[in-house]
C-alpha angles and dihedrals in degrees: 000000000000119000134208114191098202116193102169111078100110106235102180097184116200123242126246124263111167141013132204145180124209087217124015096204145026101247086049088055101052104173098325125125118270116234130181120203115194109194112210127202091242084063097249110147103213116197109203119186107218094208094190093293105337094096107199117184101224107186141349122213102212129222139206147229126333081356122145140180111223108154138020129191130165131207138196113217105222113274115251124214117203115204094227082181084271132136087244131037124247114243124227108199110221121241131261125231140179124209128191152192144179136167093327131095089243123078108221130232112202133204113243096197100039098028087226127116110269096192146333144230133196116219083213099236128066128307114334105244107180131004133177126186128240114261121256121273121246136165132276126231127220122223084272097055103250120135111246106211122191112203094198097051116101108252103182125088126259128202122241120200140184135217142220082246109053101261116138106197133178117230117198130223104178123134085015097300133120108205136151109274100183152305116269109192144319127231117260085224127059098224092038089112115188105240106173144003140195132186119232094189136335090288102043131065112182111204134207112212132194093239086078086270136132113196130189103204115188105235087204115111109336093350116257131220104244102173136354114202119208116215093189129228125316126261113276117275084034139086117300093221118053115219117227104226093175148359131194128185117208134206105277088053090263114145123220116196123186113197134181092270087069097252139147119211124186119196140199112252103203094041094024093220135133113290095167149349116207125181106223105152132039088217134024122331108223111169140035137195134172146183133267093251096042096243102113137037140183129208129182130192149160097304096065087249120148095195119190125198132188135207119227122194132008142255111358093349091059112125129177124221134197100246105190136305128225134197101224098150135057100225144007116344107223118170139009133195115184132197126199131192131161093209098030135024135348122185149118117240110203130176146163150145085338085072088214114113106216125198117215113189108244113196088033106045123154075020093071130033124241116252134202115221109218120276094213112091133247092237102054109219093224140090134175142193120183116333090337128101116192118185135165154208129190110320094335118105113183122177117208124186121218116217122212119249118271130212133275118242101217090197094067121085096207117078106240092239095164108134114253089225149096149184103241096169145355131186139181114210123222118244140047099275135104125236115266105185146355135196138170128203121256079235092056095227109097126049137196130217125176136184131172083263122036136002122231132205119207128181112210118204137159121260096213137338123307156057089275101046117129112236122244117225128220123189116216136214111255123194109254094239091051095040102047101046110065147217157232103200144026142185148164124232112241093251082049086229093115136052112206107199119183118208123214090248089068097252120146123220143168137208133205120223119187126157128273117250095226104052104359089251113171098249131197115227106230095217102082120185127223118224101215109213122224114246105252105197128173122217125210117223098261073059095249114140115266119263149156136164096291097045127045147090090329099054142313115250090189090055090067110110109241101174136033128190140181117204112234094266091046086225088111124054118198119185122180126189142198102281091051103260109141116202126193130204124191133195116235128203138023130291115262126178102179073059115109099263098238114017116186115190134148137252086266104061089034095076110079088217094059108123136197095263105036105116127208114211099178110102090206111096120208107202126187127195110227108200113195085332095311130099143164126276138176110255104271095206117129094229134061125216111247134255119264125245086236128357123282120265091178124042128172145134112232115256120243124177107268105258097138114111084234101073090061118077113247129217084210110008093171115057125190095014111110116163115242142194092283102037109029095168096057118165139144127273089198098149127206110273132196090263093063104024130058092214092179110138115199121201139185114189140209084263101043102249118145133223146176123193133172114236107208090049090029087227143139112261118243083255097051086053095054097041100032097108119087097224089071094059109103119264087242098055087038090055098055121111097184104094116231118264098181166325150250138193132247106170124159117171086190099057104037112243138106117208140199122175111196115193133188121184105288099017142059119208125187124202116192090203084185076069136060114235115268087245093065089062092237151083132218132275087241105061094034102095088044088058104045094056094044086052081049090066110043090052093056090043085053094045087048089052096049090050083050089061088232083129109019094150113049081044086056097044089043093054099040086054086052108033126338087196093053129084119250084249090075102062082056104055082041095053079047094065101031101042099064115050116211124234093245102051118063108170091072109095114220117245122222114248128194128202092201108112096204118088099211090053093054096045084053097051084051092062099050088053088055092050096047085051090058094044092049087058108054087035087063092045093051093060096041077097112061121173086174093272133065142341122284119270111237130208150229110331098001087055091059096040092053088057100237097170120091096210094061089057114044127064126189121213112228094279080060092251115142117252119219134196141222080250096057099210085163098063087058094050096043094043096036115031113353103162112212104177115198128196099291093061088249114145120204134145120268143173091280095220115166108238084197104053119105124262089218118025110174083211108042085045085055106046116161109204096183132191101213104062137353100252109211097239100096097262110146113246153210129210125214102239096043120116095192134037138167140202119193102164100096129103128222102334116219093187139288138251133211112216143190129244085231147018106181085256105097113099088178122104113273087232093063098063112066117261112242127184092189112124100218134040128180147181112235109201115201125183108200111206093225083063085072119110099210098164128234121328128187125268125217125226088249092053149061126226100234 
């Protein structure tokens, strides 16, 4: 495999600007599913799904022009209990809702289930600065302990926000609305801006202004003014005003402020005066979290500083210190959400200009190491076809071309360190929206572009002749249902025959392109057809239909498709979404092109028995769109795949070389068939079968768990059913943190293997599924053979050696430990037998066999196996406690055999690049505990990017990972017989792209490019953190700005 490192696909991430948990505590959660919402300045909403730890970033609602998020805030609707004549009610959970804001004068509701706004409500004065939602009802209890419930008392949560100027108004959500309340109170000052707000309880809002006050306003009635809190002048040589950049109120009814002079203030909740100053930050403070309890907080600011502090004592004796502060970001932190929970998980998320959310346990710290989460996303924002890589931001599309190697000229002196590639196209988009999705067609000559509001098609073509031509586009005529609607997702069939949209409605369809008959123009059919979906609903055991508060009357959120996929033959559609229900389509029928380009009939004239006085006498018609003799059915097969334990991250047929008659167009593609008088619209219903079609669906989930089904029988592959258990997957891929994001096909017939890489944002995985993982003890029936006579040989090549007397005396040592009686061909024909376990046969353990000839290289491999192994496991044992964040920090003895330190890990070769070994102790020390210590002595696991490393290297752009043979120059490879590899080297993967060895475009010789018989080559885009421009931050007086 041939491997291009590309650097230079511009990825400007946007800054965080504001965090947000669905639910704050355990006892608030109840059951109910965790989400996590991260608001960006370009006005992008992110949902991640905690999963105790695995972090998978499930959608992003995407925003538009001059848009911001500055502000999130959920809600939980009450819960309702209907009386079903049962000795218990039946309980409605209440619905869950996110609201938003961000430099306008309107706070925003979103769809959860479409991503788009659902309404909007104007605070009535000015742009809404700051807003905080009311805390959640719950019943009171009388001195006997009884609830006191009264029935007439609102019991769902309103939002509070304040103003620029001052206002501090109360929006209402009740009965699914979101409408001004009331107005609670104005600032007495003109400039006193209201920054930040937290609720106390669900009758007082205590607000940070900008005048250094803090004021707790009653909502009740007319709102009244309770307190007002003076934080004094600012230092000499500063602003006289502090500005209260956020305020947070704990358990007990204390109040913490943060302000611009880097101060935490703590405050008495029931005299609202000063309990404590503590000087946490040397600029401004901007962002507060606490625990459950009340006992700790966390506060982050300008100066890069997380900052924890813990209460001692209780009641009146009750002090704060300052526990410890760490540096974990890069730039400004701007915003915190914490969740505490005393079963499950327990952490602070913070994030800021640096755009990387990073998890900090809460409850453990200084026990568990912090953790960033990539900054790459899930979805990667790039798509290629042939030697061309498209990718996107915002409203920006730029096409590159990447050239092939050429060779070197050993007679020159200079290294040819020229880039192979070029810019073929760029384009800006009209409108305010974002880009959705992009996709370009396997043939390089369409591409699709979608927003939330329209869909664009676009025909690529060369200007002239040549690898540096610039590409000329061509905008196509789209039909207006299909334009103006939207989507969320596009995508070409393989054959590039067919254009799957997804609406945010969640509504599959599918277009049919063809070519124009004038000018052989790619057209669009007007006629498009809608997949319906079956309802996948799941029943509780009393037999009531599923529900929480993300799924229910209102909508179903897992119901949302996360994945598409073509087979290789684009004759099988397979579409996944977030609750785990995969649904297949096939396409039934030949190609015919003498065919009418778009047929509509009913149910009726489809069936070929139909006869002239057969009546209907149902009114529903069911109507199905024949394209060129083919349309789209449901997948008859009696049996459903089933759903997934979490929802696919990863989700491809395999790729096999087109070799099906239906990928070539027919002149009749349907013989024998005529229409007659009693079915004019005759064609055939001939579906894809496992002889023409590779139905193999291969799937990586949230969890990392990896499948294989068969479409047509909707069944797992022998392979799935061997390697199915967890416990098989390699130690290296289990260890990684870091969730999948995609996959890529090497697949050669002639050779043997079939390969899937799998890659995630710092790592690269390949699975031969021709083979069984190495953790099952046994190989497949396919490559048995293969392997036997390979082991063959090198037993013959090393007998040879050993009569040869090259290694005289390791031969001598080996027989005298079997046999001393024996020849030294008899250890041979024995390793033989024993070395290679056979399918059937599952209670022989597989030896390790190495192909190295030197004894002291293989002693020393040995030993590093030895030492991975012991890494793995207290690698696994450090993370057997998980708070949500990072591994456990492990102490004493257990630190240094685990092998913490960076340093004892990793080795450079003399050009100062990392070597890495078959073994990849690096992946588990940079996945699990990398220890980057800054300047404050504080350890916690990063992203392990190298400052120092180039931006172009003309050999790390160009790296050969070849099949044949390991070449000694630190390139990571494969060899031929493993069933599992890993490459841990990379840094923050973009995406990559699989591309092809021509495209029709090169003019230059053919000698002058480097012969490769390699069967894959890709394009590797990696994004390094230190490439981010991520403007001017401040510097401390300790430390220098590098």
């Amino acid at each position: 495999m041939d491997v291009h490192r590309a650097r230079f696909v511009p990825y400007p991430p946007s800054p965080i600007t504001s965090l947000a948990f669905s639910h704050s505590t355990g006892a608030s959660l109840r059951g109910q599913p965790l989400r996590l919402a991260i608001g960006r300045n370009n006005g992008d909403i992110e949902l991640w799904d905690p999963k105790n730890g695995a972090w998978v970033h499930e959608r992003t609602f995407h925003g538009g022009r001059e848009r911001s998020v500055q502000g999130l805030v959920w809600i939980s609707e009450p819960d309702e209990y209907e009386d079903r004549g049962e000795s218990t009610k039946y309980r409605r959970v209440g619905r869950a809702r996110l609201f938003s804001i961000g430099y306008s004068a309107s706070v925003t509701e979103w769809d959860l289930c479409t991503g788009l706004p659902r309404q909007q409500a104007s605070g009535g004065q000015g742009e809404v600065w700051c807003m905080a939602a009311q805390p959640r009802w719950r019943a009171k209890k009388d001195k006997d302990g009884k609830l006191i419930i009264d029935e007439k008392e609102y019991k769902g949560q309103d939002i509070a926000v304040g103003c620029a100027d001052g206002t501090i108004a109360l929006l209402s959500t009740a009965d699914d609305g979101l409408v001004l309340k009331r107005t609670i109170a104005r600032a007495s000052k003109k400039n006193a801006r209201a920054l930040s707000m937290r609720f106390r309880d669900r009758d007082t809002v205590v607000v940070g202004f900008s005048d250094s006050t803090i004021r707790v306003y009653d909502i009740r009635g007319n709102g009244t003014l309770i307190r007002t809190m003076a934080l004094g002048g600012g230092e000499k040589g500063k602003p006289k005003e502090k500005l209260v950049w956020a305020v947070e109120c704990l358990k007990n009814g204390d109040v913490v402020s943060a302000d611009s002079s880097g101060e935490v203030v703590f405050w008495d909740g029931k005299t609202y005066g000063q309990l404590q100053r503590l000087r946490g930050h040397e600029a401004d403070a901007l962002c507060l979290a606490a625990s459950e309890d009340g006992t700790r907080v966390f506060s982050g600011g300008m100066d890069r500083r997380t900052c924890v502090y813990n209460c001692v004592g209780a009641g009146q004796k009750r002090r704060w210190m300052k526990l410890k502060h760490v540096r974990m970001h890069k730039h400004d932190v701007k915003a915190m959400a914490s969740f505490d929970s005393q079963k499950k998980m327990s952490l602070v998320v913070s994030g800021g200009l640096d755009t990387q959310p990073v998890i900090t346990p809460l409850r453990e710290f200084g026990k568990e190491y912090h953790r960033a989460l990539p900054v790459t996303p899930q979805h990667p924002p790039i798509v290629g076809a042939k030697r061309l890589l498209v990718s996107w931001w915002e409203n920006k599309v730029t096409i590159w071309r990447i050239g092939r190697r050429r060779q070197e000229n050993p007679d020159s002196e200079y290294l040819d360190i020229q880039p192979n590639y070029h810019t073929v196209a760029q384009m800006t988009l009209k409108g305010e929206e974002n880009i959705a999705s992009v996709s370009i067609s396997p043939s390089g000559d369409l591409l699709a572009v979608s927003t939330s509001a329209e869909i664009k098609l676009f025909h690529l073509t060369p200007q002239v002749a040549g690898a540096t031509s610039a590409l000329k586009i061509q905008k196509l005529d789209v039909p207006s249902t299909m334009a103006k609607s939207g989507a969320r997702l596009v995508q070409f069939s393989q054959d590039s025959k067919w254009l799957l949209f997804l609406r945010h409605d969640n509504t599959l369809h599918l277009a049919r392109l063809t070519s124009s008959s004038e000018d052989s123009t790619p057209v669009i059919l007007k006629t498009t057809v809608e997949l319906d979906r079956p309802l996948h609903q799941r029943l509780t055991k009393e037999g009531y239909p599923y529900q929480n508060c993300l799924n229910g009357d209102w909508g179903n959120y897992d119901a949302t498709i996360s994945r598409v996929a073509f087979s290789s033959d684009s004759r099988i559609l397979a579409v996944t979404d977030l609750g785990g229900n995969i649904d297949t389509f096939l396409l039934e029928g030949n190609e015919d092109l003498a065919a009418p380009d778009v047929d509509v009939v009913t149910a009726t004239s489809t069936s070929s028995h139909a006869g002239a006085a057969d009546d209907s006498d149902d009114d529903e018609e069911d109507t199905t769109t024949i394209y060129y003799g083919q349309h789209w059915v449901p997948n008859p097969s009696p049996q459903t795949l089933p759903r997934l334990p979490s929802h696919a991250l990863v989700f491809s047929f395999r790729s096999t070389p087109s070799s099906s008659p239906h990928h070539q167009a027919l002149i009749n593609g349907n013989p024998g068939i005529h229409p007659t008088r009693h079915n004019p619209h005759a064609h055939s219903n001939a579906p894809p079968t496992s002889a023409t079609t590779d139905a193999h669906l291969f799937i990586v989930t949230a969890l990392h768990q990896i499948l294989e089904y068969d479409v047509l029988t909707s069944r797992l592959t022998d392979w799935s059913r061997r390697n199915n258990d967890a416990s098989n997957l390699p130690e290296e891929f289990k260890l990684q943190r870091e969730r999948a994001v995609g996959c890529f096909w090497d697949v050669d017939a002639a050779k043997g293997y079939k390969r899937v890489w799998v890659y995630g944002a710092s790592w690269i995985a390949m699975f031969d599924l021709g083979q069984d993982l190495p953790g099952n003890g046994r190989v497949g029936e396919q490559t048995h053979a293969r392997l036997v006579e390979q082991q063959k040989q090198s037993d013959e090549q090393q007998l040879q050696l050993q009569i040869n007397g090259t290694i005289a005396s390791s031969a001598s040592s080996s027989s005298s430990d079997d046999n001393d009686n024996e020849p030294n061909s008899q250890p041979v024909k024995r390793s033989l037998e024993s070395r290679i376990t056979l399918p059937q046969s599952t209670s022989t353990r597989k030896r390790k066999f190495s192909s190295s000839l030197d004894p002291a290289l293989a002693a020393s491999e040995a030993l590093s196996t030895k030492h991975a192994l012991s890494l793995t496991k207290n690698l696994t044992a450090a993370r057997s406690v998980l708070s949500g964040a990072g591994s456990k920090i492990l102490k004493g003895a257990e630190k240094d055999s685990a092998g913490i330190r960076e340093a004892k890990l990793r080795k450079y070769d003399k050009k100062g690049r990392e070597i890495v070994s078959d073994l990849s102790a690096n992946a588990i020390a940079r996945d699990t505990i990398q220890a980057s210590e800054d300047e404050d002595g504080v350890e916690g696991e990063g992203a392990g990017e190298d400052d120092n490393d180039m931006d172009i290297d003309p050999e790390e752009m160009q790296v050969s990972v070849h099949v044949e043979a390991s070449k000694q120059d630190g390139n990571a490879s494969v060899n031929e017989n493993k069933a599992f590899h890993m490459i841990t080297r990379y840094r923050p993967i973009l995406g990559v792209i699989p591309l092809t060895k021509q495209d029709g475009w090169e003019e230059t010789a053919a000698h002058e490019y480097e012969a490769s018989d390699v069967s894959l080559e890709v394009a590797v885009v990696e994004r390094p953190g230190w490439e981010l421009d991520l403007g001017e931050r401040f510097v401390g007086k300790n430390e220098k700005d590098l």
